[in-house]
C-alpha positions in Angstrom: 5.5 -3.1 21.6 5.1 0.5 20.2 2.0 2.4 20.5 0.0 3.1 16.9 -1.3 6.5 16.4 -3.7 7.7 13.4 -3.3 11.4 12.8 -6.6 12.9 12.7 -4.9 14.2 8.4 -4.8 10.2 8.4 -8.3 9.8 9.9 -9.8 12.4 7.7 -7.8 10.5 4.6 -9.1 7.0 6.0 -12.7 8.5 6.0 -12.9 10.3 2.8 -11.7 6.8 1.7 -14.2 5.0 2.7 -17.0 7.8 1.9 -15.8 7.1 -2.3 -15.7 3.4 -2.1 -19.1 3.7 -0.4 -20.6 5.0 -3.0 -20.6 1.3 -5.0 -21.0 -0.1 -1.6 -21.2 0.1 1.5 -20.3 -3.1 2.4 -17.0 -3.2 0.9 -15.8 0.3 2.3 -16.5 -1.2 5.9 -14.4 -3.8 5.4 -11.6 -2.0 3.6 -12.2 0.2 6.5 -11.6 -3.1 8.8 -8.9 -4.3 7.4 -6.5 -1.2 7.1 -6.9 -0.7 10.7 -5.8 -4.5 11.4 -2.8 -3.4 8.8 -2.0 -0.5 11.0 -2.3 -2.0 14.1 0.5 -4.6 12.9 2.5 -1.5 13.4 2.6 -2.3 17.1 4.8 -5.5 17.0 6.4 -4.6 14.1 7.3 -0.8 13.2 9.6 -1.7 10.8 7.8 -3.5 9.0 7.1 -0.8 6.3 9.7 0.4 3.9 11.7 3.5 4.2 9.7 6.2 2.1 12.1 6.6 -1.0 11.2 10.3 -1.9 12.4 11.0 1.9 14.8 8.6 2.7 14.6 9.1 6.6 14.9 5.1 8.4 12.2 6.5 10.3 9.6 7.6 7.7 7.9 4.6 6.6 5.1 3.1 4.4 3.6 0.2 4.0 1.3 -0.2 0.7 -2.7 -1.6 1.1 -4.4 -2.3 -2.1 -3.8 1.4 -3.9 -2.6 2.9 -1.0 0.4 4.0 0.6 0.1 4.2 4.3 2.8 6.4 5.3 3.8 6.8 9.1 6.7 8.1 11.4 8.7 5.8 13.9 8.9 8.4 17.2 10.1 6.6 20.2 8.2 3.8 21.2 4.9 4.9 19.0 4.3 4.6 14.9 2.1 7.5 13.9 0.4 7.3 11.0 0.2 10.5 8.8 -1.7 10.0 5.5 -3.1 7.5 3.3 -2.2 8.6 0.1 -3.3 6.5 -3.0 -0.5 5.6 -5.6 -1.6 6.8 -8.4 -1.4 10.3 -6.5 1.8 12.6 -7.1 3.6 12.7 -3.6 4.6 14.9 -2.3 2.4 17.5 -4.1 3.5 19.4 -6.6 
């Protein structure tokens, strides 16, 4: 079972998130908020379970896409660490 860590650029991403879909309702940012962290922790039994990011084409740079959002992470050793939420409408990488 790998280990899932959130970067805190992923944390800070998750966060400002949540702060925007707040702003309509609270309600509904909690639970977005609730349910990408059930997506990432997924990651645990399955770190593969993402595709391979195209624009980088590593096998161990992965996303896996929420609603609007890419969740993009890295495979290191036994742990999948998340490193941004980035929402697909969103040039990556930045220009």
């Amino acid at each position: 079972m790998a280990k899932v860590i959130w970067s805190p650029d992923a944390l800070e991403d998750l966060e400002a998130i949540a702060d925007y879909i707040s702003r309509d309702s609270p309600a509904r940012a909690a639970v977005f908020v609730d349910r990408l962290l059930d997506a990432g922790d997924r990651l645990a039994k399955f770190p593969r379970l993402g595709r391979v990011i195209p624009e980088i084409s590593d096998p161990n740079s992965r996303e896996m896409i929420f609603g609007a959002y890419r969740v993009m992470y890295q495979i290191e050793g036994d742990a999948a660490i998340i490193a941004s939420l980035v929402h697909g409408a969103r040039q990556w990488p930045p220009v």
